[in-house]
Structures are given as C-alpha cells and as structure tokens.
VODORO-415768 format. One record per residue (C-alpha): residue number from 1; x, y, z. Coordinates in nm, 3 decimals. Layout:
BEGIN
NUM  X  Y  Z
...
//
This chain:
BEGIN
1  -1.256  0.254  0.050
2  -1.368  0.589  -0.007
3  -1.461  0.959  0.026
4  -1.115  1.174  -0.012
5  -1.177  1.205  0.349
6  -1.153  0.831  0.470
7  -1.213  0.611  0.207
8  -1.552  0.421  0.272
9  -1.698  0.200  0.038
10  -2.034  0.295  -0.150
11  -2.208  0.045  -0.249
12  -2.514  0.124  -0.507
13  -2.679  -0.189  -0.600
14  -2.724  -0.244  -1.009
15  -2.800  -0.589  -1.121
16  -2.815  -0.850  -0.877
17  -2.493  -0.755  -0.711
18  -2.444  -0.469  -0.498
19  -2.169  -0.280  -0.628
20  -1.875  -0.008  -0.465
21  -1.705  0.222  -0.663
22  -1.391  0.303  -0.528
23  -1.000  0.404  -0.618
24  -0.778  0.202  -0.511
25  -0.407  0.299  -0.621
26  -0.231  0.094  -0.386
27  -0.380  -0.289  -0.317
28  -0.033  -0.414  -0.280
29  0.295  -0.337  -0.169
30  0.572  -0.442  -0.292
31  1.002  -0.422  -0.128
32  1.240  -0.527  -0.409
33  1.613  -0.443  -0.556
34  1.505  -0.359  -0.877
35  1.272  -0.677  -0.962
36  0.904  -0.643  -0.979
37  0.883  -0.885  -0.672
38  0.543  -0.793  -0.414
39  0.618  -0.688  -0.051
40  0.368  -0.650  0.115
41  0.225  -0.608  0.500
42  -0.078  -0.802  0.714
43  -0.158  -0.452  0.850
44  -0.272  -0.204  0.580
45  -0.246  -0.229  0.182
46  -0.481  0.016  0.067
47  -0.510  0.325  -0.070
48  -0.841  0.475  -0.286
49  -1.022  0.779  -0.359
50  -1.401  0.743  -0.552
51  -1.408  0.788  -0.898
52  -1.825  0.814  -1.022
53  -2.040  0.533  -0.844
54  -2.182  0.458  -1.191
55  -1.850  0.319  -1.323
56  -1.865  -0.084  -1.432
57  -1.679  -0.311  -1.473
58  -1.752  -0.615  -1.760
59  -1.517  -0.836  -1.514
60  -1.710  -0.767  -1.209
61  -2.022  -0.880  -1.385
62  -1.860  -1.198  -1.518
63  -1.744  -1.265  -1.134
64  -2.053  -1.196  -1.008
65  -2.252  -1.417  -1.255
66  -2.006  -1.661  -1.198
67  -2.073  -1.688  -0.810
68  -2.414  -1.649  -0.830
69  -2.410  -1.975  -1.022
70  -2.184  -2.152  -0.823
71  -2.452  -2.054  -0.493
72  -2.704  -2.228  -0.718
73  -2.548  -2.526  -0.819
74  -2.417  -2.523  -0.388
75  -2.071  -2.463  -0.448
76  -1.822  -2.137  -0.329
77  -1.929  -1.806  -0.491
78  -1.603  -1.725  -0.381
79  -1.387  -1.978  -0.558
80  -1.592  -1.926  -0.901
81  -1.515  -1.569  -0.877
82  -1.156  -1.611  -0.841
83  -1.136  -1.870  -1.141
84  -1.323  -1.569  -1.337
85  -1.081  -1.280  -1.216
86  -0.802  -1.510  -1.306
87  -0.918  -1.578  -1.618
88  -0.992  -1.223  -1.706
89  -0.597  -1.141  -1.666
90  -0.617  -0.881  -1.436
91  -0.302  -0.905  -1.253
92  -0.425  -0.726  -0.955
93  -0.758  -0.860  -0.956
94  -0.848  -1.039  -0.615
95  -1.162  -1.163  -0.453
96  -1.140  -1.138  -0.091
97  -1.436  -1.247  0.162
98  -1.616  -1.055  0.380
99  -1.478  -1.095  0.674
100  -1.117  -1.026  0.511
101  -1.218  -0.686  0.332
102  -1.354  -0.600  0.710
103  -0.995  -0.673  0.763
104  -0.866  -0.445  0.529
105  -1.103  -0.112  0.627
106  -0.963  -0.173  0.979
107  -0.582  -0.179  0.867
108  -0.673  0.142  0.706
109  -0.744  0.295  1.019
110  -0.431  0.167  1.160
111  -0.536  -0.147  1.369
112  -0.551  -0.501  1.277
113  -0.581  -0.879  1.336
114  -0.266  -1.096  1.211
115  0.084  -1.206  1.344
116  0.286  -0.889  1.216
117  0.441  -0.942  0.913
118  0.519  -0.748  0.592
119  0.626  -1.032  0.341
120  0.744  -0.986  -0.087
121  0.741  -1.203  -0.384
122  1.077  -1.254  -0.506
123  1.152  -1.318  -0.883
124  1.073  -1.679  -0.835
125  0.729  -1.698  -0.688
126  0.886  -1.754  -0.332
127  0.689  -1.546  -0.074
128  1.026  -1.391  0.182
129  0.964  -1.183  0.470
130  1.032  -0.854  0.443
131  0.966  -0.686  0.814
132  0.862  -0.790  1.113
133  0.638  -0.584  1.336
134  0.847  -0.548  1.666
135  0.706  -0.746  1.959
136  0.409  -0.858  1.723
137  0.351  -1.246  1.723
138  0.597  -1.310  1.447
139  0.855  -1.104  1.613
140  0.812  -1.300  1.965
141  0.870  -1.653  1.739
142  1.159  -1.535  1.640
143  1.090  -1.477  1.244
144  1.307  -1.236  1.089
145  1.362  -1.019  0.780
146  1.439  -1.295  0.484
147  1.263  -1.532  0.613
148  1.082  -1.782  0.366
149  0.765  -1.837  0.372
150  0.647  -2.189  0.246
151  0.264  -2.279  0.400
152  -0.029  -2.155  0.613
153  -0.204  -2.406  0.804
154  -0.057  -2.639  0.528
155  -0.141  -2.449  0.161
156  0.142  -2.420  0.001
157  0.214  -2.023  -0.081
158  0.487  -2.003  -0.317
159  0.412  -1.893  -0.674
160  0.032  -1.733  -0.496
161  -0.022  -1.338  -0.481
162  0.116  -1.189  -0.190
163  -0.236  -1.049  -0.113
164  -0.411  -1.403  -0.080
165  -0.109  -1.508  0.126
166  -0.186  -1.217  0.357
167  -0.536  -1.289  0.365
168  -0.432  -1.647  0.506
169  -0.244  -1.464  0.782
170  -0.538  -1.211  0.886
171  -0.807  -1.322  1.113
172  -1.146  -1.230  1.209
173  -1.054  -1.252  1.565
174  -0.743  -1.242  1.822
175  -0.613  -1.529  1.979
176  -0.689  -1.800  1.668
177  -0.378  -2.004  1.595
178  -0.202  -2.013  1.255
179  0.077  -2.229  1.165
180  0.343  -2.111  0.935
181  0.580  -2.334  0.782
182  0.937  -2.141  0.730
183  1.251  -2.204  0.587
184  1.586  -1.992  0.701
185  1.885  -2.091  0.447
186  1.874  -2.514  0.499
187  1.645  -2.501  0.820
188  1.299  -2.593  0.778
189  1.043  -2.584  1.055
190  0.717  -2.516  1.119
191  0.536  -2.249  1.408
192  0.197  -2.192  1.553
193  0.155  -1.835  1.614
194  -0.206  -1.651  1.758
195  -0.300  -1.380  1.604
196  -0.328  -1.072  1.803
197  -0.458  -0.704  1.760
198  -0.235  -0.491  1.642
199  -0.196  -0.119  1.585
200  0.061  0.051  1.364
201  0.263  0.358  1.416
202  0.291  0.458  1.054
203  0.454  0.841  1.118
204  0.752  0.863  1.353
205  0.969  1.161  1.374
206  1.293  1.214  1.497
207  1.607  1.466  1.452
208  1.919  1.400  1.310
209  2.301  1.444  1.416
210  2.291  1.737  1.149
211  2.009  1.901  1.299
212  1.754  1.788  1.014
213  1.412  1.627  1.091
214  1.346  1.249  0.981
215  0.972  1.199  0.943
216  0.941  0.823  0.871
217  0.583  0.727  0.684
218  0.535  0.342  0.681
219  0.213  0.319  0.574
220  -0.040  0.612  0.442
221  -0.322  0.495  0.776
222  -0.594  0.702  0.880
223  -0.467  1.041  1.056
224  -0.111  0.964  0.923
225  -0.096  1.288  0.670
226  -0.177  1.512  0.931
227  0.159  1.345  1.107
228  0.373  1.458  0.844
229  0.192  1.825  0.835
230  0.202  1.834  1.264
231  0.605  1.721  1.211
232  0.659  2.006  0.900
233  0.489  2.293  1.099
234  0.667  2.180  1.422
235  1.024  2.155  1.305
236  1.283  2.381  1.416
237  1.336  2.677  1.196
238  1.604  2.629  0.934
239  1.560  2.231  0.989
240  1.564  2.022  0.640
241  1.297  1.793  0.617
242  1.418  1.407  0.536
243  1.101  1.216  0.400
244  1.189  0.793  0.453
245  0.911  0.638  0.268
246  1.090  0.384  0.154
247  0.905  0.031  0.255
248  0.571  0.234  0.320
249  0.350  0.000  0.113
250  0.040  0.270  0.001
251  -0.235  0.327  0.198
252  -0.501  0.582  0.219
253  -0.489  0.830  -0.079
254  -0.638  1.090  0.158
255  -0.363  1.065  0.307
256  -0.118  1.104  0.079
257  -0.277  1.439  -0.035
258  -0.222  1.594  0.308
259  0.081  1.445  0.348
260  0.192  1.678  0.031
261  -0.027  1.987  0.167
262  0.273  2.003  0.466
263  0.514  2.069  0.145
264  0.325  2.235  -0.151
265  0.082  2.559  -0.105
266  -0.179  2.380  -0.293
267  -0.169  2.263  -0.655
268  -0.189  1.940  -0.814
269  -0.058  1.605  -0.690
270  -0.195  1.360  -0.911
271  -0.442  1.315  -1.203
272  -0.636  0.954  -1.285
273  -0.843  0.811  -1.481
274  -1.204  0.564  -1.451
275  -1.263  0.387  -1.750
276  -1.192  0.693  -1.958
277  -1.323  0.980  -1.725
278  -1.004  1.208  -1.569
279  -1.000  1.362  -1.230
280  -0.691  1.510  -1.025
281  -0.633  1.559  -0.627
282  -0.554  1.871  -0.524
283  -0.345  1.932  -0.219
284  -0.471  2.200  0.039
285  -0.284  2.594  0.070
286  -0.051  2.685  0.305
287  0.210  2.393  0.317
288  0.581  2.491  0.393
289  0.784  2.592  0.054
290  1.087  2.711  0.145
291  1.245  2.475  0.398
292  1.510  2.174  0.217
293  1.310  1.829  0.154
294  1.505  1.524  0.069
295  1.245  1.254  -0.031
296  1.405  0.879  0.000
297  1.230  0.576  -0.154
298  1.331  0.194  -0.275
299  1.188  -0.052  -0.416
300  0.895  -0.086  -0.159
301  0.778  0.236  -0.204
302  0.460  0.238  -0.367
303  0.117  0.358  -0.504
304  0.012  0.606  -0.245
305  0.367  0.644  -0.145
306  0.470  0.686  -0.535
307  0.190  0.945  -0.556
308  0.336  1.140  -0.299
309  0.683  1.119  -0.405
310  0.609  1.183  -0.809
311  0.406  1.513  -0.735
312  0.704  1.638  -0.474
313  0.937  1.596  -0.757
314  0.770  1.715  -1.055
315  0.677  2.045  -0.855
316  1.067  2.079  -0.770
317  0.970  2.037  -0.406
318  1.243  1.721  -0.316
319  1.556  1.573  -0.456
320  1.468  1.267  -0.427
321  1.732  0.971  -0.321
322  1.721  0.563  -0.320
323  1.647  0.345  -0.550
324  1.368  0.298  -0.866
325  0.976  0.269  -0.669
326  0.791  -0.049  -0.728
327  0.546  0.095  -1.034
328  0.158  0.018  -0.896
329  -0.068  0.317  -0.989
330  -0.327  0.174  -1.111
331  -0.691  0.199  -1.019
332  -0.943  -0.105  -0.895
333  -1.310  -0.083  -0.800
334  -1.446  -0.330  -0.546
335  -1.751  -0.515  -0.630
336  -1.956  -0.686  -0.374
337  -2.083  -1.043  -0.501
338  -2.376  -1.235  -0.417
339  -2.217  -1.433  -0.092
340  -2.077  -1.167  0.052
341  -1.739  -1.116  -0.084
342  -1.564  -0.848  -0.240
343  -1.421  -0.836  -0.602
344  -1.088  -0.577  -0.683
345  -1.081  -0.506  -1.030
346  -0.856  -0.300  -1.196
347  -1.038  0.026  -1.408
348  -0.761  0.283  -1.458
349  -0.457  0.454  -1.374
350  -0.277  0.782  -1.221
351  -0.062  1.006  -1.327
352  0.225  1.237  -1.189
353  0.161  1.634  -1.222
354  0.350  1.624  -1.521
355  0.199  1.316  -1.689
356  0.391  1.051  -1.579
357  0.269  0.696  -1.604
358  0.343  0.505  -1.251
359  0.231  0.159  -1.298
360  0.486  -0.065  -1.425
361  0.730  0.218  -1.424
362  0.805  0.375  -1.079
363  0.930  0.647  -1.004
364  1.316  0.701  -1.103
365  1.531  0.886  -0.818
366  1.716  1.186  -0.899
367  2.027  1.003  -0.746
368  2.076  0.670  -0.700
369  2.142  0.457  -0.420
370  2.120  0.131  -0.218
371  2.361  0.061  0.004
372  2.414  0.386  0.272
373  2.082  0.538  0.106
374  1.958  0.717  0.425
375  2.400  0.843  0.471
376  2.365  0.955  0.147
377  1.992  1.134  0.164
378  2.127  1.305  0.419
379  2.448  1.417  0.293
380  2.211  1.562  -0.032
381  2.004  1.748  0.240
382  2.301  1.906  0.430
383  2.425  2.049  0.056
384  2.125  2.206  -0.024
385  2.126  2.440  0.272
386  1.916  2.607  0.452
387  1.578  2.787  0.373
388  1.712  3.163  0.253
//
C-alpha cells in the first residue's frame, strides 16, 4: 500500500473497476531449511512502494470482467476472480475481500485482528506452524512451533496458499471464535480460539555478553526502520551491530529503506521494475559506516527483509551469516474489483545494487549456517573488530 512514506493504496478508476497501483515485494513470507515452503504470519505480510498509477495489468482486467459477470448472473465476484487469477498462473496472485485487505493495511501499521500465528508451507502442501505470538490466543491454547495445521472452521487447508489460510484466521472484529483443527505427531484435536487485537513489537534491541548490540527486526511495520536507525545512533561506541532478520517475513518497503539509511550514507538499495519501466530506492545520508555489522538471515527471511540484506552486502556494509533467504522479490499491483475486493497481481521484480535477481533465488550468505547460527554470527562479529 503505498507512498515510500507509508504505503497507501491509490486507487484511479479506469474501466469499470477502480484500480491501485502499488509495489508490493513482499505478499508472503516464507521460514524454510532450504525448500521453497511459505511461512508466513496473521499480523503483517506486506511490503510495497508505487510504481506509475497508469500501470495495467491484462490479469486484473480478466478478474475484474470475470466478477463483474458473476454479480450479474448473482453469484461471488470474489470466487470468479480467484478461478481467473488461478488460471492466469500467477503464483502469487490472490484475491482477498475487503474487509481482509483492511486487515492487511492495519498489520502494516503494526496492529491486528487474528489468534497470533506465523504458519509455512512445507514441501508437501501441509500448512505447519512456524511461531507463535507469546500470550496471543494461539499461545494461551497451547499451540506451538511445528504444529500442523489441518482446517479452519472445517475447510480443509493443506495443499491452499498460506495467504488464503491466513485470511481464514484474520477477522474483522475481536472476540469472533475460530476453530482450528491441529495435529501434533499422532494427536489430532480440534480448538476454538477468539480472535483478539493484537499489536506487534517488530524491533527489539538488546546487548550481548561480548558487548555487541542485537537489533532483532521481525517484521518491516510502520515506524520499525526508524527502530533500527534510533538502536544504530544509540549504541555504545565501538559496539558491533548484529542484524537478526531471520523469520522477519517483509513488510513495509519504506521501511526497509530507512532501516539501511542507519548503515549506508545514502546510495542505492534496490532497483525494480513495472511492466518494463525501472526505478531504484535510495537510502537517506548520514547512516553509520564505520561500526562492524553482522547481518543474519534463514530461510524466512524475505522480500523486504531480502532487500535490506542484498543492498548491505553488495555495498560491503555486512558479512552476512545463516542460511540461503526464501527468494520473493517480485512486484504485484492490487486491483480493486467490482464487489469490493482486492486483486494482487504480480507486474515485476527487484533487484540488488549490483543486479541481482531475488525472486526464486534468495540471497546466498557469505557463511553458512543452521544450527548455532546466532553463536556463530556473533563469533564473525567479534573477529572483525572494532570500528578503527
């Protein structure tokens, strides 16, 4: 949702459809050991920047025709729209209603309405929990990390995006019951949670035994890149700077930027493209250049999070640890259809400073590692000293 500033959606109205042009290079999030398996949260999963309002998309048109004559004939704009993304072999196409894209603009400003869950697609279509949002409904039923889950309020879920699983979990309003059915190794059962508001606390900071600063980034939310520049410009002198984004499923592009404007004094963090037309994001002067930055990623780390983490290492600004990134840089445009829903459509892509190609790639680590990861970050950090 757009504006480099916070991401609102602007809608112009051509045709009979009223239609949003907006980036979106991060509209799912994905935790996996190497696999291209989805992770993804019921709190925030998006991440955009507007490329030109007067960008279309054929697909848009085709789901919008294809709702409008659905209304006619009295049937769900919604559903026709899906069967016409689907068909169109987008594989992060989506069609969400209103209500749920209302959802999503308030996850980017770091609130929402759902149980509390971050959940992945593994390798076999079966949709696994991945976190649990401490003392969130999920967390007070007892659902844990690993976790399968098999229904909402009875629809089945494996083998379905993780994003229209989400939207199952999301509600309009607190305090509306959702039953989950779960499976833990042979245990089956089924649980009624309510959904509650909940906020996130995407930036946390802490210090380490060594004396370095951890700033942890889960999710790129509204006023989270100004986190990461208050925890740079606050750190003790001579302090290394260890940068967990590993899990942080995307977000707000925006954000992302400034997140990189604590490290870089300006310069370029990432280029894209609309359907044939390039722009770049710039980050803004004066960042810290000197002091040590250990970046460490996994599997989960993605779009807005790869962005970050692909511009800090092609501008020699982090060594960065963990394991291979997901690979999703590519950019959708919402289109508003006839009833009311919205339509994500996939236009383009973005690129690293030095030309890299994210989606379906990721971002490779300039060590590997999995198990000990964060031991390891920082024993990477400690070597490289401090800031002469």
């Amino acid at each position: 949702m757009s504006g480099l500033d916070r991401f609102t959606d602007r809608f112009s109205a051509p045709r009979r459809i009223r239609r949003g042009a907006t980036l979106t290079l991060v509209f799912a999030s994905v935790l996996a050991t190497g696999a291209a398996t989805g992770s993804w949260s019921d709190a925030a999963d998006d991440g955009r920047n507007a490329p030109p309002p007067s960008v279309r998309s054929g697909t848009a048109e085709e789901a919008a025709d294809a709702a409008a004559e659905a209304m006619a004939d009295g049937k769900s704009g919604k559903k026709a729209a899906e069967e016409a993304v689907s068909r169109s072999g987008d594989r992060w196409g989506s069609v969400y209603s209103s209500g749920e894209y209302q959802e999503f603009e308030k996850a980017l400003g770091g609130g929402y309405t759902g149980v509390g869950l971050w959940a992945r697609r593994t390798a076999d279509g079966l949709i696994e929990v991945s976190r649990v949002q401490r003392g969130g409904p999920a967390d007070r039923a007892g659902l844990r990390e690993g976790d399968r889950l098999r229904s909402v309020d009875g629809e089945r879920v494996t083998g379905r995006p993780v994003t229209e699983v989400l939207a199952l979990l999301r509600g309009a309003r607190a305090g509306t019951p959702v039953t989950l059915g779960m499976e833990r190794h042979a245990r089956a059962w089924r649980v009624t949670l309510r959904r509650a508001h909940l906020s996130t606390d995407p930036v946390t900071v802490s210090r380490l035994p060594s004396g370095a600063v951890l700033i942890k980034v889960e999710a790129f939310t509204k006023g989270s890149g100004e986190a990461v520049r208050a925890a740079v410009r606050t750190a003790p002198e001579g302090a290394g700077i260890l940068l967990d984004l590993r899990g942080n499923s995307g977000g707000l592009v925006s954000e992302a930027v400034t997140a990189a404007s604590a490290l870089v004094d300006g310069g370029l963090v990432a280029t894209y493209d609309v359907r044939g037309e390039q722009k770049a994001l710039h980050a803004a002067r004066g960042g810290d250049t000197v002091r040590p930055v250990v970046a460490l990623v996994d599997g989960g780390t993605m779009s807005a999070a790869e962005l970050l983490t692909g511009a800090l290492q092609d501008r020699g600004r982090a060594v960065v640890v963990g394991s291979r990134t997901f690979g999703k840089g590519s950019v959708q445009m919402p289109s508003r259809l006839p009833d009311g829903s919205v339509a994500e459509l996939t236009v383009g892509h973005y690129r690293t400073p030095s030309g890299r190609a994210v989606d379906g790639r990721g971002i490779k680590p300039d060590l590997e590692a999995e198990a000990g990861a964060e031991k390891r970050a920082e024993t990477v950090l400690t070597g490289l000293g401090p800031p002469s």
